[in-house]
N, C-alpha and C positions, 0 to 999 in steps of 0.2 A: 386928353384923348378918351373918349367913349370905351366903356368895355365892350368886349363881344361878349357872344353867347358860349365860345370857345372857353373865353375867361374862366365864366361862372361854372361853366363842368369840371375844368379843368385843377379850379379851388376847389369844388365838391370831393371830386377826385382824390384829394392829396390830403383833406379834412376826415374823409372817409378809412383811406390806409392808414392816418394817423389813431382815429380811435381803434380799429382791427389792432393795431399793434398794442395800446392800453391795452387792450382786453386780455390777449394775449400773456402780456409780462403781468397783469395781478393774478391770469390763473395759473401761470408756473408759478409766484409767488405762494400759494397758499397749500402746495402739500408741505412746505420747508420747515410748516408749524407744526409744531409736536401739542396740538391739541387735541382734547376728545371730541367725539364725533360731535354732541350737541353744540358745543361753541364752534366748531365749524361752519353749521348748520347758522347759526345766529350771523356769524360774521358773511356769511355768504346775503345773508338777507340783508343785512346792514349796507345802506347806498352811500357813496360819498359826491360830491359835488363835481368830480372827475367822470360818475358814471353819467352824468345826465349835461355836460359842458358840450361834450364832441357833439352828440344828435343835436344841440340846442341850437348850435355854431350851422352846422349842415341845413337843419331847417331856415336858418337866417338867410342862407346864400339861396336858398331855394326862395324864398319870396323872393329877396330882391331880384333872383333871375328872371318871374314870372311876371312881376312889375314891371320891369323893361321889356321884356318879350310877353306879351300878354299875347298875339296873337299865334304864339308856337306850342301849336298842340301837345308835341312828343315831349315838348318840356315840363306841360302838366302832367301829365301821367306818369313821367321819369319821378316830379314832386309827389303824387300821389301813392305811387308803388315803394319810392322809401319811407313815410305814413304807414302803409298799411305795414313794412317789413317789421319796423320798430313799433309797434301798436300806439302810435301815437296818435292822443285824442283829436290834434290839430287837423287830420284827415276829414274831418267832417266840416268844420271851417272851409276848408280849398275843396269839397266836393261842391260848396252851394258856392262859390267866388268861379270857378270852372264850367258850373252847367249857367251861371251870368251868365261868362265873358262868351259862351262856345253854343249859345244853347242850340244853332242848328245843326250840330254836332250827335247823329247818335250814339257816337262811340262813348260820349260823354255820360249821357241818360242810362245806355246799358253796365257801366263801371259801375255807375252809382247807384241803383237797382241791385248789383250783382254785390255791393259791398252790405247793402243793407239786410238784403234775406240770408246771405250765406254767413257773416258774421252775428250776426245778432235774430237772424228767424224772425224777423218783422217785415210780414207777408202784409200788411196793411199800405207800411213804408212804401217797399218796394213796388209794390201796384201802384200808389197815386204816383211813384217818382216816373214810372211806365206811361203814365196817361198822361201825364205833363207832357213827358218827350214825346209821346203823337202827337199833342197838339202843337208843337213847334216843327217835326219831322213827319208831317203826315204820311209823306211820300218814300219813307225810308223802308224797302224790304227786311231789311236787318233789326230793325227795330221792334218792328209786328211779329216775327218770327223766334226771337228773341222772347218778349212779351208769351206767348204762346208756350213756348218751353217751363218759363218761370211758374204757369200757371200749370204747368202737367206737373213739373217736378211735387209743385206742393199737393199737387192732389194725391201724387205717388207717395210722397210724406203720411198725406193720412192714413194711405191703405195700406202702409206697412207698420203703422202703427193699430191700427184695426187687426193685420194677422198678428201684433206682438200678443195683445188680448186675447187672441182668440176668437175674434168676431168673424172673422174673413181669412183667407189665402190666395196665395199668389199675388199678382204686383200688374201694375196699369201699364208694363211696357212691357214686351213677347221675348221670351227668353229664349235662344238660340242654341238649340237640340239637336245635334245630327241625327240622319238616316239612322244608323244603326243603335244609338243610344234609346230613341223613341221605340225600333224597333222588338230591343232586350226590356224594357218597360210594359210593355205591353203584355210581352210572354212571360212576365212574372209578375204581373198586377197581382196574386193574390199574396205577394208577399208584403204589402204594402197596406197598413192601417193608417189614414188620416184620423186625425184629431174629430173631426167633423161625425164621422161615419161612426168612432168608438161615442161617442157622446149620444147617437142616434140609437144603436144598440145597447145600451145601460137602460134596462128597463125600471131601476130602480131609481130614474131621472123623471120625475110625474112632468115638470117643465120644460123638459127636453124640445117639446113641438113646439109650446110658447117662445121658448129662446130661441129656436132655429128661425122660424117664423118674424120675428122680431130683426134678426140677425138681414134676413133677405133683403128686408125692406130697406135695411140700414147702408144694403149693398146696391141694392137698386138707385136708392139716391145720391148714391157716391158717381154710381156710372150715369143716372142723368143728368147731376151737374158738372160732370167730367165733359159729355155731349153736347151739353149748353155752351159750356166754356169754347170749345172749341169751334162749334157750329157761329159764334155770338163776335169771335176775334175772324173768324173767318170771310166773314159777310163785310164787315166793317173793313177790313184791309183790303178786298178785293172793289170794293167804293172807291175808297183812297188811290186805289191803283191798277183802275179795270183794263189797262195792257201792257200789264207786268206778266210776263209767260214765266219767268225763272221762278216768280212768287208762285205760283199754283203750283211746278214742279217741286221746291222748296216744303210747301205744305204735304203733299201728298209723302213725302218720306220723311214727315212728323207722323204722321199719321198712320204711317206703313208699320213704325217702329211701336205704337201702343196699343194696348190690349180694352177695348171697349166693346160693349153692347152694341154700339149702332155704327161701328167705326167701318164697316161696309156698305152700310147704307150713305155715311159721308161720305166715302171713297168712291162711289159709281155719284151723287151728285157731283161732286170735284171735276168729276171727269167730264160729266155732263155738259158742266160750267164751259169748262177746256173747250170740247167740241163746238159748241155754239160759238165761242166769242175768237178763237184761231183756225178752225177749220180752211182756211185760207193760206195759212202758214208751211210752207216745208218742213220747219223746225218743228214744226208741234206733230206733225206724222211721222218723222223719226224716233220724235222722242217718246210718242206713244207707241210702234214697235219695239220698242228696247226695252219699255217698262213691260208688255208683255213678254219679255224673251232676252233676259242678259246673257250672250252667250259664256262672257266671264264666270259666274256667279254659276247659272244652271247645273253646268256638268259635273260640279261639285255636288251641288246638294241633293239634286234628286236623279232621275232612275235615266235610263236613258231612252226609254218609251215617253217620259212626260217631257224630257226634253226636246227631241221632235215635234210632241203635242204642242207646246211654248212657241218651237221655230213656225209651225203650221199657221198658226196666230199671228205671229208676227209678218211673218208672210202676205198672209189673209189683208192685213193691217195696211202693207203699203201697196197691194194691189190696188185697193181702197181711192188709195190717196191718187195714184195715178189717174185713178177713172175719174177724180171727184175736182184734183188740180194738176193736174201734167204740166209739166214744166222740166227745164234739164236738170235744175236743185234738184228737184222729187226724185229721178232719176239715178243721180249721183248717191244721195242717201240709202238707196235701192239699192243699188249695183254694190255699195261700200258693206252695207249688211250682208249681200250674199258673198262678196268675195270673203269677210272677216269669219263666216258658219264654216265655210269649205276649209279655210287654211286651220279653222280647231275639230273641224273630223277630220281634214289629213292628217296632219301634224306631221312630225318629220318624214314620214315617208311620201316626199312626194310625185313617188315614180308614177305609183300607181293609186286608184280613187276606186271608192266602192261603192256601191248602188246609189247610195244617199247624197253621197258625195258629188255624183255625176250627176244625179238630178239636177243638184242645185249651180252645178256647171253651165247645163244646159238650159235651164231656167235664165241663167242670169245671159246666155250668147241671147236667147230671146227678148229678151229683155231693150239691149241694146240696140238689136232689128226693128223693136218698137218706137223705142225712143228715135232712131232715123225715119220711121215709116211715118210717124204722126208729127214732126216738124221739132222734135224737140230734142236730137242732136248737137251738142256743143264740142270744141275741139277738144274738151279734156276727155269727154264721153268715147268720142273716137279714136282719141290715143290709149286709151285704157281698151276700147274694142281690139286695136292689132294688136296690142299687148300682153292680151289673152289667148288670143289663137299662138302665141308665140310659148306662151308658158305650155299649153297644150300642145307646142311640136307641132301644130300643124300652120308650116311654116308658108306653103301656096297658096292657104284661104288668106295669110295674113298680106303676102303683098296684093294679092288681088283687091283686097278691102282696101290696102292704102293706097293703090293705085287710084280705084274709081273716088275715094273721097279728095285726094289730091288734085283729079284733076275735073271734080265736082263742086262737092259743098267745100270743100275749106281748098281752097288753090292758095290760099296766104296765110295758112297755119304754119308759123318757123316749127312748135312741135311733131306735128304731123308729117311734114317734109322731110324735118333729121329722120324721125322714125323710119321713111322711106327708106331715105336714103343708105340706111347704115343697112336697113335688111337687105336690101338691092347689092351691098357691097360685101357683105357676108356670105350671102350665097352665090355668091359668082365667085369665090375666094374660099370654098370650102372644099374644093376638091384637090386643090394645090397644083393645078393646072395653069398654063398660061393663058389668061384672057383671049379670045379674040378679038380683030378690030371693032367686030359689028357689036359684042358688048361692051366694049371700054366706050365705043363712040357712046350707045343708048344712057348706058351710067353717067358720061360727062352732062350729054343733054339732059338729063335727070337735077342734078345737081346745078347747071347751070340755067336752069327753070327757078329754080327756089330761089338760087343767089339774087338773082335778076329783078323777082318778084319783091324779096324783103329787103327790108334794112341792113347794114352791114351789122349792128345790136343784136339785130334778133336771128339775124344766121351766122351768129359767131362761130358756136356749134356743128354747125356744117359747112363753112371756112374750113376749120381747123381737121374734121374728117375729109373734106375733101385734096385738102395739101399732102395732107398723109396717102392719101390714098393713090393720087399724082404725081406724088414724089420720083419715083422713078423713073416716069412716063414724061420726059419731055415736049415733045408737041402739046399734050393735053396742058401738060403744067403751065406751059407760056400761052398757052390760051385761057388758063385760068388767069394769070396775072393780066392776061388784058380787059377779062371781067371787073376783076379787083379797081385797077387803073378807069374803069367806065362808072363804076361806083361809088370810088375816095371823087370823083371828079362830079356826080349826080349831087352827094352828101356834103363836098369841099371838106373833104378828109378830117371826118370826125372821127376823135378817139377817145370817146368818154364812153371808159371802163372797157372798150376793147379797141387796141390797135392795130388794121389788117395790114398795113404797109409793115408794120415794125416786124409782125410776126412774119408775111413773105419774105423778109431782109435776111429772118436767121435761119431760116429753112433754106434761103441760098447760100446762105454764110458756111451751113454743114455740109450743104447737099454738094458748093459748086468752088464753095474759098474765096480769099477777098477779096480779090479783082471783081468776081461776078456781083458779090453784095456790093461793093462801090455804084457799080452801074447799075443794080437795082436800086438802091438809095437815092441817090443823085437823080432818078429818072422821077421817083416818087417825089423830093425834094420840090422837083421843077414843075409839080402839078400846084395848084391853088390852094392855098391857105394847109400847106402841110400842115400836121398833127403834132404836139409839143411831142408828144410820149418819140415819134419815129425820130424826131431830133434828137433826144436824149438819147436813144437807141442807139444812132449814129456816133453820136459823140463818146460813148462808152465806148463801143466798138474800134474808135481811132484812137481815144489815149489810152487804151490797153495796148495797141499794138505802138505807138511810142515811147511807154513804159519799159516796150520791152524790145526798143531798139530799132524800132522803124521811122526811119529821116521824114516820110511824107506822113507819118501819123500824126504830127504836132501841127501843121500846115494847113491839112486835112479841118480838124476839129477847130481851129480859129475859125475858117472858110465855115464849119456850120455854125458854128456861135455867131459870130455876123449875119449870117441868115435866117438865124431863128431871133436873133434880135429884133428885124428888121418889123415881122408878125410880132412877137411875146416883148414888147421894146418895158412892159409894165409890171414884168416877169422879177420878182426880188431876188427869189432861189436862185434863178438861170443867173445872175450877173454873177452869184456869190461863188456859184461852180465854175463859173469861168473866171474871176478874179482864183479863187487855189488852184486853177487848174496853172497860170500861168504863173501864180509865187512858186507851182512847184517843177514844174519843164520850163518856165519863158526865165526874163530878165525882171530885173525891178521894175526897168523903164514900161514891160509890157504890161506886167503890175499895173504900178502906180497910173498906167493912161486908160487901162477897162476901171478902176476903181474912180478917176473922176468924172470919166463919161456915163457909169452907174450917176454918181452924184447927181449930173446936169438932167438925166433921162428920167428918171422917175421921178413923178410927181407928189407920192409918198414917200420919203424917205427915211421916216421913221420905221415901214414896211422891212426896213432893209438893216442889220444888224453892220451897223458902218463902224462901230469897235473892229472887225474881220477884215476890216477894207483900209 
């Protein structure tokens, strides 16, 4: 028999706790010597063939896992991260056998990149192993972006090596200073000598202009081939992958985060780039309001004037996008911005709203009159419209709005119609008053409009408000069940993922006791291709009640098992409940004749755990 791959971990595993524990018992072994410190020292350096048996052993199980499994990724790099744990030189062998067997792989190309500059600072290395894996992964965002980083990092390298000299300060990525820290800096800048400035004032420095001067130039070239570098990967990936949107947003917060001479001149082409080649896109007008205007981020760091200035922009932004691409996505993005500003200038008080606040209230009910006005209304737009006048308490714009869209644009929106309905039933029931005829009548008509219109799936939800809501109210209620009944019989009583019969059964079961659920069951039973779920239903229903001592409960539940056989004859579970149902209320004999007519009826039979039977 073949190993698995379970095998090979599972020896690693146990080869692995076996050396842990070596290690362990020689280093409790070695205070117990009574020697001086040097020969300590010497015997600690001194290796034995035990220190280097277990990794040698671990390493062996790791090829042979990677030779058999050659195409399981997780399992190289499981090989390569214990390599790198143990500094073992064989890492460099399994990085060129891995970027072989994987090379369209860039997770492969970035490890081995990442092991070359960080362990050993070979910035040559790691570039050509970079250029390699473009040219196998052209298409890989992760890779280009990757590449990019590797190349700031090192440029950061030099220019912190440039201020360790002397020659420069500060660093090629933006150091993050709060409001008030910048603030107290400023109002005490004259306590503060830089290196640069004391060297500028030493008048006893004749070379002072010459070095400074010197120094500039030395700075200038750092930042223009800092600007090459990135302008130079930038052009070339976005070739590779001219409608990749995530890759330009990806760049722009490389780019956000380091400190360059032209790195705003790069930043409005980027953008440039963006608008020309997605201006078409919903995603890309979102995502360019948020970058001018996070309202996460903002409130934190700056004042609460530039914050507004931000939201004004951002604003400005998807106006933009409306006029330029309308559509109900655009819309949605819209409405999701203004509602997300409002709920962080309200914050918990949301009784009441303050000037800014109510703007952008008001703004966004406009909004949503746009989006109906100019054809670009969809049901979620509309449900989120009554859902707002609802949050605002103004509870008569909001059914007026779901009336005319109800029985307008969306007459067959299940969510629009619950929303109706539940407001229509809420405020006729708010005053704790008794209904009158004429509004139970208009509510029933209400409700029996949507049922009528949708699926029994998609008006589950208002099923289930509406039985509650009828509950008491018999005429209405048996008028609903004969909605129900015109329904199961339109759909031939589907119950996948909701069943209306089963649930009318137990609402009569509480409401009316078992006699009435018999005869609602039994009536549903007798409609077309009943529903598995209302049989189970039924059948729980009856050996509960001759578990506990009811003569016609047992009688009952055979008579629906026979009848649900007759539909589900292919049903493995249904035989096996009725085989225990009968080992544990019938005889053997009832037994043993459902457990061979299971036999003879299905046509799988392996389907069927006949050990049970």
């Amino acid at each position: 028999m073949s190993p698995l791959k379970e095998d090979y971990l599972a020896y690693i595993d146990y080869e692995t706790k076996v050396d842990k524990l070596r290690r362990l018992r020689k280093k409790a072994k070695l205070p117990e010597r009574e020697d001086n410190e040097e020969t300590k020292k010497k015997k600690r350096k001194r290796k034995s063939v035990s220190d280097f048996a277990g990794v040698r052993r671990i390493l062996d199980v790791y090829r042979l896992a990677v030779t058999r499994f050659t195409g399981d990724l997780e399992l190289w790099f499981r090989y390569l991260d214990f390599c790198k744990e143990r500094r073992n030189g064989r890492i460099k062998e399994v990085l060129n056998k891995v970027t072989g067997f994987h090379s369209k792989q860039p997770s492969v190309w970035i490890y081995k990149a990442a092991w070359e500059f960080d362990n050993f600072s070979n910035v040559e290395a790691a570039r050509n192993t970079m250029l390699q894996g473009l040219r196998f992964c052209k298409n890989s965002e992760d890779l280009w972006l990757e590449y990019l980083r590797m190349e700031l990092t090192f440029l950061n390298k030099l220019k912190a090596r440039k201020v360790a000299l002397g020659e420069d300060e500060g660093s090629l990525v933006h150091d993050k200073i709060s409001a008030d820290e910048q603030q107290w800096k400023s109002e005490n800048k004259d306590l503060y000598m830089p290196l640069h400035e004391e060297r500028e004032n030493d008048e006893n420095n004749e070379g002072s202009d010459i070095e400074e001067s010197k120094s500039r130039k030395k700075v200038d070239k750092l930042q223009e081939v800092g600007f090459g570098v990135i302008k130079t990967i930038y052009i070339e990936a976005v070739k590779a992958l001219p409608s990749s949107f995530t890759l330009r947003k990806r760049f722009l917060e490389i780019l956000k985060s380091i400190n360059l001479a032209k790195s705003g001149e790069m930043r409005e082409e980027v953008l440039s780039d963006m608008k020309r080649d997605f201006s078409t896109e919903p995603e890309y007008w979102d995502w360019l309001a948020k970058f001018e205007y996070n309202p996460a981020s903002t409130q934190e760091e700056t004042g609460e004037e530039i914050t507004f200035s931000c939201m004004g922009k951002a604003i400005q932004v998807y106006e933009d996008a409306i006029q330029v691409f309308p559509s109900a996505k655009m819309f949605k993005h819209y409405a999701k911005f203004l509602m997300d500003a409002v709920a962080l200038l309200v914050g918990d008080n949301e009784t009441s709203l303050d000037n800014q606040s109510a703007s952008y209230v008001s703004r966004l009910l406009g909004l949503y009159q746009k989006a109906d006005t100019i054809g670009c209304m969809d049901e979620e737009l509309a449900y989120e419209h009554i859902s707002l006048y609802l949050q605002l308490g103004r509870v008569d714009e909001a059914r007026k709005l779901a009336h005319n869209l109800c029985c307008g644009k969306f007459p067959n929106s299940a969510k629009v119609r619950v929303l109706w309905a539940s407001i229509e039933m809420k405020h006729s029931t708010r005053d704790l008053i008794s209904l009158s005829k004429d509004k139970l009548l208009s509510i029933f008509e209400l409700v029996k409009d949507g049922l009528t219109r949708l699926s029994i799936s998609e008006a589950e939800s208002l099923w289930v408000m509406a039985l509650k809501f009828f509950a008491s109210q018999k005429h209405y209620f048996d008028m609903l069940v004969e909605v129900a009944v015109t329904s199961l019989i339109k759909y031939r009583g589907s119950d996948e993922g909701f069943s209306l019969s089963s649930i009318i059964v137990n609402f009569v079961l509480q409401k009316d006791g078992i006699a009435h659920a018999r005869v609602m069951y039994k009536r549903f039973t007798a409609l077309p291709r009943p529903g598995l779920v209302l049989y189970r239903t039924c059948i729980e229903l009856e050996t509960n009640l001759a578990s506990n001592g009811d003569k016609t409960g047992l009688e009952n539940a055979r008579k629906l098992y026979f009848s649900a056989l007759q539909t589900y004859d292919q049903d493995s579970s249904l035989w096996r409940d009725y085989w225990l149902m009968e080992t544990k209320m019938g005889t053997s004999k009832t037994a043993s004749d459902v457990s061979w007519r299971a036999r003879k009826t299905l046509k799988d039979s392996s389907a069927l755990s006949l050990a049970d039977l």
